[in-house]
C-alpha positions in Angstrom: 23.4 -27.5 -5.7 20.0 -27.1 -7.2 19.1 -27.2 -10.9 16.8 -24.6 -10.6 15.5 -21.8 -7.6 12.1 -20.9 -7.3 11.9 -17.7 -5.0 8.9 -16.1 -3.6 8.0 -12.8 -2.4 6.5 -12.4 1.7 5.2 -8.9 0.7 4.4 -7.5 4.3 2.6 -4.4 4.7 0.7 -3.0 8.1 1.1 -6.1 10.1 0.0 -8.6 7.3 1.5 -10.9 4.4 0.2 -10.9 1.1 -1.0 -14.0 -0.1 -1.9 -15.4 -3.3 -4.1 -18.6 -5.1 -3.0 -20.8 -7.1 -5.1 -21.7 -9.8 -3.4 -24.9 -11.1 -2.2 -27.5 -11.0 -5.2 -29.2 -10.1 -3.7 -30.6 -7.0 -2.6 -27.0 -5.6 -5.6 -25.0 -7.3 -7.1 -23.1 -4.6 -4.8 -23.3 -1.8 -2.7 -20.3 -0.5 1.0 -19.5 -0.7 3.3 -16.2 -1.2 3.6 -15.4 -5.4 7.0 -15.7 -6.9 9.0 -17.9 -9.7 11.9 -19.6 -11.2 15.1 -17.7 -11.6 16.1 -17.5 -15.1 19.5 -17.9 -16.5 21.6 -15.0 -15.8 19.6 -13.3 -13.0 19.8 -12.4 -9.7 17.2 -14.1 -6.7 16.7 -10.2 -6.6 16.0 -9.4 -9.9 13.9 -12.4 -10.9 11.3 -11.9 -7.4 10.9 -8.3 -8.5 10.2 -9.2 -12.2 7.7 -12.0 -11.3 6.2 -9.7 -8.4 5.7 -7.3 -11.2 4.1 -9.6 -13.6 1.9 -11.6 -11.4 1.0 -9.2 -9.3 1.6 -5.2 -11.2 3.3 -3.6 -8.2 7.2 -2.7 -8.1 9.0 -4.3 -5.0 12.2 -3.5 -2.9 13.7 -7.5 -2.3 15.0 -7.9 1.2 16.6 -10.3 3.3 16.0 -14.0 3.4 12.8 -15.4 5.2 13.7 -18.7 7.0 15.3 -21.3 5.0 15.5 -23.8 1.7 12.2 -25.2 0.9 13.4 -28.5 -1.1 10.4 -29.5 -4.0 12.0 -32.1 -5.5 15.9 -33.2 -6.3 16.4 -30.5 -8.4 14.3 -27.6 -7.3 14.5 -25.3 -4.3 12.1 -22.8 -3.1 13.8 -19.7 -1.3 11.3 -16.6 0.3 12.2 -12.8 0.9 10.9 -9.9 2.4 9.1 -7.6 -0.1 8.2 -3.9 0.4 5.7 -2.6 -1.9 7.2 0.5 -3.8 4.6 1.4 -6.3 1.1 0.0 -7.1 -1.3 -1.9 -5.8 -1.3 -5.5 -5.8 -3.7 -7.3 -8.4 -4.2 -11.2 -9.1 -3.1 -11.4 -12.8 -2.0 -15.1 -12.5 -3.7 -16.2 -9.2 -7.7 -16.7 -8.8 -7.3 -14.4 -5.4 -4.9 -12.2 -3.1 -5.9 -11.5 0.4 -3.8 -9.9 3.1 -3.3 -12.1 6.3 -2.6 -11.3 9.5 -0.6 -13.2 12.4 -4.0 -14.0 14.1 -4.7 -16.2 11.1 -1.8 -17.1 10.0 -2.4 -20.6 10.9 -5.6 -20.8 9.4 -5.0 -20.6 5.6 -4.6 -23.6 3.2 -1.1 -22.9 2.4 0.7 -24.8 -0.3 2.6 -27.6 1.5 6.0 -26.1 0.5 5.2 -23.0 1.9 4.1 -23.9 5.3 7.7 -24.2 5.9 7.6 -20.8 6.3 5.2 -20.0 9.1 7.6 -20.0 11.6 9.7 -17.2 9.7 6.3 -15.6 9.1 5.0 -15.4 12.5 8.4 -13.6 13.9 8.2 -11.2 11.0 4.6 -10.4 11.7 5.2 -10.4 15.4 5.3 -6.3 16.9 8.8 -5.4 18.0 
């Protein structure tokens, strides 16, 4: 069982996923990947996506369902990814250098954290038309 769970937040909206750039560290600054955090003690995944959604971003979320699997990033820590909806606000960088929205088209194409290119697969079915 991990120490600690970092979740993040695919925040999908007209056919594309929000994503976000990092700033630091220095070996991650300027590559992509979707915004989220570490659970704190005594939260819900839930809870703690929708309060870091709100503070890195200043938009209230509704936290869906899992989006593909455990994302390990060391012995300890494990990155997990959920379906957002955007409730209220519109979405602002206050902790990355840039937010763009990203369609399935060029999905492929962004310079995605390493962790989170685990994820594309998930991504492209939940980008995909039904």
């Amino acid at each position: 069982m991990p120490n600690q769970i970092v979740v993040a937040g695919a925040v999908i909206s007209d056919a594309a996923v929000l994503v976000a750039q990092r700033h630091r560290p220095a070996e991650l600054a300027g590559r992509w990947e979707l915004p989220g955090g570490k659970v704190m003690a005594g939260e819900t995944e839930s809870d703690a996506l929708a309060r870091e959604l709100a503070e890195e971003l200043g938009v209230d979320v509704a936290v869906g369902e899992r989006l593909g699997g455990d994302v390990a990033l060391n012995a300890t820590t494990v990155l997990r990814a959920y379906r957002v909806s955007l409730l209220r606000g519109e979405p602002h960088p206050h902790d990355h250098r840039a937010l763009r929205w990203v369609t399935l088209a060029d999905l492929h194409d962004v310079d995605w954290v390493p962790a989170d290119r685990e994820w594309l697969p998930a991504l492209v079915r939940a980008l995909r038309p039904r």
